[in-house]
C-alpha positions as CSV (number, residue, x, y, z in Angstrom):
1,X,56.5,157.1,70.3
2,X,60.5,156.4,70.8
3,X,62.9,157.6,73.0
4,X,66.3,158.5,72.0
5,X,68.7,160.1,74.7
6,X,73.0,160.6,74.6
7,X,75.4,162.4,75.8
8,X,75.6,165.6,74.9
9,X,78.9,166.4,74.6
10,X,81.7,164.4,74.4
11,X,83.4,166.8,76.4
12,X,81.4,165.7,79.2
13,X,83.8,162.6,79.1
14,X,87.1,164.6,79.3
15,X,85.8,166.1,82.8
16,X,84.5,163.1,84.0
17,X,87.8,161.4,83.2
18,X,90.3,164.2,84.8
19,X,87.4,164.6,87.9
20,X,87.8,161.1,88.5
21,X,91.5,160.4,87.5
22,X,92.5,163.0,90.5
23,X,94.1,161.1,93.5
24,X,94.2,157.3,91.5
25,X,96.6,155.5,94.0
26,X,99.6,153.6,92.2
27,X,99.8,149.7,91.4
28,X,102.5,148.4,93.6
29,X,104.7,146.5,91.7
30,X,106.4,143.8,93.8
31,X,110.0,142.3,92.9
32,X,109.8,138.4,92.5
33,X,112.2,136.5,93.6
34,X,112.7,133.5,91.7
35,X,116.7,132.5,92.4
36,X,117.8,129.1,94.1
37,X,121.0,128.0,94.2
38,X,122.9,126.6,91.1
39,X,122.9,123.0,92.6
40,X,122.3,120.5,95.2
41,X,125.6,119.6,96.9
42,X,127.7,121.0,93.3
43,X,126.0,118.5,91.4
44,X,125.0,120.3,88.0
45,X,123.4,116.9,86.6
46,X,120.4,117.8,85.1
47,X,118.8,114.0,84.9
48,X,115.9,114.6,87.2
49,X,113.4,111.8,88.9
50,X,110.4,114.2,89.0
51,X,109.9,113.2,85.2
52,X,109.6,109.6,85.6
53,X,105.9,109.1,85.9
54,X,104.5,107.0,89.0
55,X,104.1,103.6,87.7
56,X,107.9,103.2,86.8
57,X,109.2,104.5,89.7
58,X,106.7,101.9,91.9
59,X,108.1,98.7,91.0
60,X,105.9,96.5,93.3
61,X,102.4,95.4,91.4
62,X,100.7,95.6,94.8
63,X,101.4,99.0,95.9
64,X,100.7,100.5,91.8
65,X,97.0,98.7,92.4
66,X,96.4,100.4,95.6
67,X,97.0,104.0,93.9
68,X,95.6,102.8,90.8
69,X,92.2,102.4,93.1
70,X,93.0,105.5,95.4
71,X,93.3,108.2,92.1
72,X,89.5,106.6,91.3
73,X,88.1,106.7,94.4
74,X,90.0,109.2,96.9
75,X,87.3,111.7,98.0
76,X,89.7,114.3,99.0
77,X,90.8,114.1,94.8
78,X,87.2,114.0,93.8
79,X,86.8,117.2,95.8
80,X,89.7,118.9,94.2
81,X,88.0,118.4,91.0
82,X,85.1,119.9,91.7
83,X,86.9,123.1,92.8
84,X,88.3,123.1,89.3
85,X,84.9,122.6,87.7
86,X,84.1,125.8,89.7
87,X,86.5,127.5,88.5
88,X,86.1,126.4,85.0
89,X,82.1,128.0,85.3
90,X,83.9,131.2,87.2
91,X,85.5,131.7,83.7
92,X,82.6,130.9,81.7
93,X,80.5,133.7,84.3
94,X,83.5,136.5,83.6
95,X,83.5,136.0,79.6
96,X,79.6,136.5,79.7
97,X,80.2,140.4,80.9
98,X,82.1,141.2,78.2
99,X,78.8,140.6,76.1
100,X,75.9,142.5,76.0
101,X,72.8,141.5,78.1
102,X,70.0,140.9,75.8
103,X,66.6,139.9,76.8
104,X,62.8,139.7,76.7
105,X,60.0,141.4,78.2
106,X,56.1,141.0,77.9
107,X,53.7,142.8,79.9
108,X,50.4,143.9,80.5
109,X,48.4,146.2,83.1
110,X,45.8,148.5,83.3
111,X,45.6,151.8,84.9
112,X,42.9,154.6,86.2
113,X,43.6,158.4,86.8
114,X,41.6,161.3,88.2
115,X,39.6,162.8,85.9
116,X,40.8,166.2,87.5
117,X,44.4,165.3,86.7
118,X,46.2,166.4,84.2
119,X,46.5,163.2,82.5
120,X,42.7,162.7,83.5
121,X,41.9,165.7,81.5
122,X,44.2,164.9,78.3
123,X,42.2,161.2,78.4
124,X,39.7,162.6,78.2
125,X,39.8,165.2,75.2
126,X,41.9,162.6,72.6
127,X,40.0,160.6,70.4
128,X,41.9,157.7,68.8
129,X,39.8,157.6,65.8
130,X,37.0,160.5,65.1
131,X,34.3,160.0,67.3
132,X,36.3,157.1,70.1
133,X,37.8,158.5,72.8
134,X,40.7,157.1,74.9
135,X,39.7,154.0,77.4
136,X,39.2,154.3,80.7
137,X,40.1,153.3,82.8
138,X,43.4,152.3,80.6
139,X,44.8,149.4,79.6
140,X,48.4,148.7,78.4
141,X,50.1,145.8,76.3
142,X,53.7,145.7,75.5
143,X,56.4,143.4,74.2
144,X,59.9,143.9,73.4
145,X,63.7,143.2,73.3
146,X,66.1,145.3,75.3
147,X,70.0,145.1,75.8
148,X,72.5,146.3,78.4
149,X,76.1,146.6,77.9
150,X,79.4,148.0,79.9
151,X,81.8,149.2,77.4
152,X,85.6,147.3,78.6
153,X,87.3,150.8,78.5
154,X,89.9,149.9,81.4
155,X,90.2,146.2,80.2
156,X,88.8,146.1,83.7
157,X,86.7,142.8,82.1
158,X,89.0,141.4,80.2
159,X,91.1,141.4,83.1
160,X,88.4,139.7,85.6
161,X,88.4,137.5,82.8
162,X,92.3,136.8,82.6
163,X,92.2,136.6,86.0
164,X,89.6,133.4,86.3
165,X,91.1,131.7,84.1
166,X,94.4,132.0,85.7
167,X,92.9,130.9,89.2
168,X,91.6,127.9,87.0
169,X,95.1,126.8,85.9
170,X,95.9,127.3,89.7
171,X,93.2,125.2,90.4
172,X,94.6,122.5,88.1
173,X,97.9,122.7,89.9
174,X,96.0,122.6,93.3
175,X,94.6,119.3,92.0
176,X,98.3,117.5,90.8
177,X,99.7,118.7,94.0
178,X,97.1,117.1,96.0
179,X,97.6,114.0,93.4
180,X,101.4,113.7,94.1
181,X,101.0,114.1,98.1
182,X,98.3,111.3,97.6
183,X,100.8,108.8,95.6
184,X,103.2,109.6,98.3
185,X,101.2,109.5,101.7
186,X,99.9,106.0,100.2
187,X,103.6,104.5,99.1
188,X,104.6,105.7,102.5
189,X,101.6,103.8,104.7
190,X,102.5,101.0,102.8
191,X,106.0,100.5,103.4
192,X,105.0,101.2,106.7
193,X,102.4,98.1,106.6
194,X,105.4,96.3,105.1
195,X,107.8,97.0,108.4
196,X,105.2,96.7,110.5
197,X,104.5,92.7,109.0
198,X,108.7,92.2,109.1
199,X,108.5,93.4,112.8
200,X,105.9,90.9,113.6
201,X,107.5,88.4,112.2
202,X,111.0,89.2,114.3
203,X,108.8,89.2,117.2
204,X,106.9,85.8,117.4
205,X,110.3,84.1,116.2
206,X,111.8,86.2,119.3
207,X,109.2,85.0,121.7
208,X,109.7,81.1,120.2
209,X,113.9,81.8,121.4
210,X,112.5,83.1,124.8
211,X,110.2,80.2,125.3
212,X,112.8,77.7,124.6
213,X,115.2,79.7,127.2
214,X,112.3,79.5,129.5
215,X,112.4,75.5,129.5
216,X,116.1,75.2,129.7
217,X,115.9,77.4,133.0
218,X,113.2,75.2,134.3
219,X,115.2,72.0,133.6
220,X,118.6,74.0,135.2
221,X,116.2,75.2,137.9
222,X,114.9,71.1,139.0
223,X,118.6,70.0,138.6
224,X,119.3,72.8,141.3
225,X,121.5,74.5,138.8
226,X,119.1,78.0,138.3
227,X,116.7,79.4,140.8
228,X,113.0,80.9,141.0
229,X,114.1,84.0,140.2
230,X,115.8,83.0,136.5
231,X,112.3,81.1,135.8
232,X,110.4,84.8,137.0
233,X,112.2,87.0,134.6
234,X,112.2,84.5,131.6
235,X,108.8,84.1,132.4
236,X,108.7,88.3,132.0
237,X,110.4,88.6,129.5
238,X,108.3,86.2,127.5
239,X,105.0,88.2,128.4
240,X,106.4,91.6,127.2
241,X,107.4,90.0,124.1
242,X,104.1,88.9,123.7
243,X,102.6,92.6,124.5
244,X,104.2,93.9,121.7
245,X,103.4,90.9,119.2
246,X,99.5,92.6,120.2
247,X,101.0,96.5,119.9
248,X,102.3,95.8,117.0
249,X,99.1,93.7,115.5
250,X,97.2,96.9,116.7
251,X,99.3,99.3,114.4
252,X,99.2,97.1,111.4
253,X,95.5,97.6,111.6
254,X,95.6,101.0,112.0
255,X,97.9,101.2,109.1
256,X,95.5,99.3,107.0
257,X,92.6,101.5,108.0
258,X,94.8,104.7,107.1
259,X,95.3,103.0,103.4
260,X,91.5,101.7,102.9
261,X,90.6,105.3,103.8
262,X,93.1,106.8,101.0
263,X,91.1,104.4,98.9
264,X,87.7,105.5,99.6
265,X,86.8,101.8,100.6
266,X,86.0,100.4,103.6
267,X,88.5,98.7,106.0
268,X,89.9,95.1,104.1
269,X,92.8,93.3,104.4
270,X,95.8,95.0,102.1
271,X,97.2,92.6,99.5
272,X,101.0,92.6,99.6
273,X,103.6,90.3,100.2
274,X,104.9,89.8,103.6
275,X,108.5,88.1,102.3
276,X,111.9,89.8,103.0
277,X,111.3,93.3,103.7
278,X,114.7,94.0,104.1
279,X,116.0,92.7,100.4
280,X,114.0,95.3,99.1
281,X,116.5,97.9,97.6
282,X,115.3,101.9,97.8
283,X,115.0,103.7,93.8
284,X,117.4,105.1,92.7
285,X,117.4,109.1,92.6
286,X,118.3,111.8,90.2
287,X,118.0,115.1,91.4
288,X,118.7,117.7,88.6
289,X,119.3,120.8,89.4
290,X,117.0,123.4,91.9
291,X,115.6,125.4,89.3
292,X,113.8,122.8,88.0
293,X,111.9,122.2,90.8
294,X,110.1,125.7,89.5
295,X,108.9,123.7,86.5
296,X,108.2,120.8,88.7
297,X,106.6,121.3,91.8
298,X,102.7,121.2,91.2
299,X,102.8,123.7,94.6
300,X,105.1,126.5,93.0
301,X,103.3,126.7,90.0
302,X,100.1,127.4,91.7
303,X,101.6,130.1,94.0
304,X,103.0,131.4,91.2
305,X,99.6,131.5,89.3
306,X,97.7,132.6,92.1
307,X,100.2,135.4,92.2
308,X,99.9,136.2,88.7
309,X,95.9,136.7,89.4
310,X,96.5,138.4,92.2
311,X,98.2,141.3,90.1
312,X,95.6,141.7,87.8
313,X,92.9,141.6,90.5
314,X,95.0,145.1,91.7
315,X,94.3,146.3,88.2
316,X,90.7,145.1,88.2
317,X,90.4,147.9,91.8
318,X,92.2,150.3,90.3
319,X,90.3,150.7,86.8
320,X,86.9,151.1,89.2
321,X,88.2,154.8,90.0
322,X,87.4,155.6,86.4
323,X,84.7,155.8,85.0
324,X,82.1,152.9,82.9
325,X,80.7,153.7,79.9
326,X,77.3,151.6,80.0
327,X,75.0,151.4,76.8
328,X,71.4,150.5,76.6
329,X,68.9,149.9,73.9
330,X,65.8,148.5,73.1
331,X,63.1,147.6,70.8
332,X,59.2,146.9,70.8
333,X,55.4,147.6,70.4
334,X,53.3,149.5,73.2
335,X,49.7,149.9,72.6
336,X,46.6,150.0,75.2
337,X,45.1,147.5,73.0
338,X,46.1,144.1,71.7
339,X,44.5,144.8,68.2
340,X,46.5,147.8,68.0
341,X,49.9,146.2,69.6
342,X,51.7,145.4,66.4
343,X,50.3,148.6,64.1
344,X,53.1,150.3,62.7
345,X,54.5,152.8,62.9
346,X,51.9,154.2,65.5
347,X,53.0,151.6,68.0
348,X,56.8,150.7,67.4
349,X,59.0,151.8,70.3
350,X,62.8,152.0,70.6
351,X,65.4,153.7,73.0
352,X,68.8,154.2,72.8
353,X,71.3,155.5,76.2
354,X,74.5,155.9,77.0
355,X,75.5,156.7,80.7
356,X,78.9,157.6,82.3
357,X,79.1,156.9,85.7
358,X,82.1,158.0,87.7
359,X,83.3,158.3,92.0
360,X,83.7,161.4,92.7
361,X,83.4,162.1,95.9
362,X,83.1,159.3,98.6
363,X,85.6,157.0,97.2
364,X,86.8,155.4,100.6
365,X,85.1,151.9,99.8
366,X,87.3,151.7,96.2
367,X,90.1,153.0,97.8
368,X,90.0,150.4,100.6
369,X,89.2,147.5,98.0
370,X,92.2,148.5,96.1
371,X,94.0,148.5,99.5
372,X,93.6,145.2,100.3
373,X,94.0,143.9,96.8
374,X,97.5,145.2,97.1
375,X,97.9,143.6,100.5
376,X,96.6,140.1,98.8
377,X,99.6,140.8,96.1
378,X,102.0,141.3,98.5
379,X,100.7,137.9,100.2
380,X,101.0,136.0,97.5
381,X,104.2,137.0,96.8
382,X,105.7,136.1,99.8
383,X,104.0,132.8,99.5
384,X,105.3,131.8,96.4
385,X,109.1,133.0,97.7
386,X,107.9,130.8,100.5
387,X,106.9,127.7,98.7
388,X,110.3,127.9,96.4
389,X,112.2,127.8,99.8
390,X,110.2,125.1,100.9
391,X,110.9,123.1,98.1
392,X,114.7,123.3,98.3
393,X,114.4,122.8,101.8
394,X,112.3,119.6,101.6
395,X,114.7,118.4,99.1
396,X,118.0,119.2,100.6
397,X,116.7,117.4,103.8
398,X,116.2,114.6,102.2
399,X,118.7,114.5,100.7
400,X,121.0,114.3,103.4
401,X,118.6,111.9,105.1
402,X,119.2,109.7,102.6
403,X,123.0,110.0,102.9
404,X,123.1,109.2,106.4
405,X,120.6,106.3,106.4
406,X,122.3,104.3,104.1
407,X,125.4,105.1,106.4
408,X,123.1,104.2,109.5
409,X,121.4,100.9,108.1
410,X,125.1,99.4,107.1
411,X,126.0,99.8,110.8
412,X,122.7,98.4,112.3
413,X,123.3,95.7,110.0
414,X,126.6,94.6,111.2
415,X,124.8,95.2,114.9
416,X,122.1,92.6,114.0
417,X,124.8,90.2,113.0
418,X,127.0,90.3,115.3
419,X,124.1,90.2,118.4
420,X,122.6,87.5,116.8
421,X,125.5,85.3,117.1
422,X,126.2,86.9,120.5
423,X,122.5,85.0,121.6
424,X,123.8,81.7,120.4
425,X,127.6,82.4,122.7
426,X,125.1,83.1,125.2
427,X,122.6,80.2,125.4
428,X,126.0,77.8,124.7
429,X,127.6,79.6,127.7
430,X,124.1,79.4,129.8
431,X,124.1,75.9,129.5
432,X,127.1,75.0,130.4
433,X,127.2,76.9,133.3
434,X,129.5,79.6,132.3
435,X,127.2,82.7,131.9
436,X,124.3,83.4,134.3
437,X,120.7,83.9,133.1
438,X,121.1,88.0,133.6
439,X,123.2,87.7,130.3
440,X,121.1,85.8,128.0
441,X,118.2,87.7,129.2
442,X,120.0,91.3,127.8
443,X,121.5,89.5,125.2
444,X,117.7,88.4,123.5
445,X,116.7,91.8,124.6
446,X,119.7,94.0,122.5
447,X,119.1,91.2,119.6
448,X,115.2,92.2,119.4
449,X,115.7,95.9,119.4
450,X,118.4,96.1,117.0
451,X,116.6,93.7,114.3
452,X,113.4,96.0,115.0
453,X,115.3,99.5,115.0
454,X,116.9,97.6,111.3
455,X,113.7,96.9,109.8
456,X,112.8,100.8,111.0
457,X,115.7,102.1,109.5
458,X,114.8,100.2,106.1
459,X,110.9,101.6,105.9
460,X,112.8,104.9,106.9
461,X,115.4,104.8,103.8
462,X,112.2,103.8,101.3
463,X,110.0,107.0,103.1
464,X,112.8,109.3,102.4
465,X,113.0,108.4,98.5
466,X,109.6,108.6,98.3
467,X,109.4,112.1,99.8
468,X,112.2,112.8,97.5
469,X,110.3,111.8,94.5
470,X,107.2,114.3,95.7
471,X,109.7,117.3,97.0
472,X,111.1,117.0,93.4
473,X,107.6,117.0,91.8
474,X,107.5,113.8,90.3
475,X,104.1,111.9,91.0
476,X,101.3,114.0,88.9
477,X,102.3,113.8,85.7
């Protein structure tokens, strides 16, 4: 036996088609806007620090180790690649519905009717051989191969398809961004570390000065020549001194932790070297032009990817108003008795269908998926306008911070000097009597706070290059 069964008419297809082509709501076709401005500043230099790689930018041995360890061991990395493997298999799922379905099936059963049946009665009158009448009750054997497949008449497929693997090279920009914010956040912490050691150091040598003020006032203070109250507030303003020594011990620690945690380790002391932090001289910085930064930026890419998939996911809704042309065949051997299960022709069976299915008439759950995949257009859109403002933003800021921290640390460098030999006027002037102990005291104090606010300004110059370097894009590659 065999079944064969098609449409009859392929005018069936032309009213299916115009039934369910009535009403098909129109693809909204946002306007991009890619423009930036022609330059940063009027500079139309085109040499561009987001194409050095990483490890000649870093010039310090110590801080290319600690990324060296972070990009093999960062969890927050290894998760980013696993979202690419899933997309990856998300594109290896959509290319597998373009192809038929294909696929076995074995079974067996047995059945039992009515004698007073219809079927009962036709049993029982057949004879499969003269004289041998059907079984009952009756058993059944069959084996075969069958295959499904949705003709792509929309492209809505190969669009699904064009779609994965666009969110897959979004996905693969999603992971260089997160690489490049990684380098960054980790150069950052340990310049930080860095200023943090320098600070220290200023401290104790601060609290050493104080200590040594504190004797002379004692000595001045038997010879009748200082009083209680000038021992009491050296005797303060040693103890604060030495609070801070233990704040500032507390946020080297904390700084340490932060890095070991980039690094997917467990908290250890960070090797670097603790020498002049202030002799270290920022990288220079080329900043190109602001269109590159669309090439650049591991962030504007993927919006503008995502975007990209976003628009053919509107296509993908709209092509489900029309109809699908699914086909269906298969192939095998049906008998009631394994002896007769592979007898030809008597128990060969075959089928062949093709079905149109179309919305007609409650559409509201297409029309509302094609809704919001316009809506999730129109979002992506604005993020990726958003994300190219962002990135001139970032980079104009930092731009100008650059500018006025170099201005800044040349001033805080002439205040370090010049209070620093203000403390040695003061202690000469202490001890001879000529300035009172008030002086000296404010005098250490304004010393302390301008070395530390220098050695801040220094880790802040170094931060804003390396921003710099990530808002240009430079880091991934």
């Amino acid at each position: 036996m065999y079944k064969f069964r098609i449409n009859r008419s392929i005018g069936v297809l032309g009213v299916c088609l115009a039934v369910a082509s009535c009403g098909v709501p129109k693809v909204v076709t946002p306007t991009e806007n890619k423009s930036v401005p022609g330059a940063y500043n009027g500079n139309q230099d085109t040499t561009n620090t987001a194409l050095v790689q990483w490890r000649e930018f870093f010039k310090d041995k110590d801080l290319v180790n600690l990324i060296d360890t972070a990009l093999k061991n960062n969890q927050e990395l290894m998760i980013t690649l696993q979202e690419i493997e899933i997309a990856r298999n998300d594109i290896r799922s959509r290319k597998a519905q373009l192809l038929p379905s294909v696929g076995v099936r074995a079974g067996a059963g047995v059945e039992k009717v009515g004698r007073y049946t219809s079927q009962g009665a036709g049993d029982a009158t057949t004879e499969i051989e003269p004289g041998k009448e059907m079984p009952d009750p009756l058993p059944d054997f069959m084996i075969g191969a069958y295959a499904t497949w949705e003709a792509d008449i929309w492209s809505k497929l190969h669009n699904s398809k064009k779609a994965a693997v666009t969110r897959y090279l979004a996905s693969v920009e999603g992971r260089n961004f997160v690489l490049t914010n990684l380098i960054a956040e980790i150069a950052n912490s340990y310049y930080e570390l860095l200023a943090l050691d320098n600070q220290l150091e200023i401290i104790r040598q601060n609290i050493e000065l104080q200590k040594s003020g504190l004797e002379i006032v004692k000595v001045q203070k038997e010879a009748s020549r200082a009083t209680e109250l000038a021992v009491k507030k050296f005797e303060a303003e040693v103890l604060k001194s030495q609070s801070l020594e233990y704040e500032v011990l507390q946020q080297v620690k904390e700084t340490e932790n932060r890095i070991n945690f980039l690094l997917g380790r467990y908290p250890q002391e960070i090797a670097r070297d603790k020498g002049n932090f202030l002799e270290v001289l920022p990288s220079m910085v080329n900043t190109g032009i602001p269109s590159q930064l669309l090439a650049n930026r591991p962030d504007i890419k993927q919006a503008e990817l995502e975007l990209t998939a976003a628009k053919l996911d509107v296509k993908i809704a709209r092509a489900e108003f029309y109809p699908s042309l699914g086909i269906s065949a298969g192939v095998g051997f049906n008998a009631f008795k394994p002896s007769y299960l592979f007898k030809m022709p008597e128990s060969l069976l075959y089928s062949l269908a093709g079905d149109i299915v179309a919305p007609l008439i409650n559409r509201n759950a297409i029309k509302a998926e094609f809704s919001s995949a316009n809506a999730r257009q129109l979002q992506a859109l604005y993020n990726y306008e958003r994300t190219i403002l962002n990135a001139y933003v970032e980079v104009s800021t930092q731009l100008s911070n650059i500018n006025n921290l170099e201005k800044s640390y040349d001033l805080k460098s002439k205040q370090v000097d010049a209070l620093t030999r203000s403390i040695e006027v003061s202690n000469d002037l202490f001890k001879s009597a000529r300035a009172d102990y008030l002086e000296v005291l404010l005098t250490q104090r304004d010393a302390l706070d301008s070395k530390l606010e220098l050695v801040e300004t220094k880790k802040s110059q170094l931060n804003a290059v390396v921003n710099i370097y990530r808002n240009l894009g430079g880091g991934w590659k």
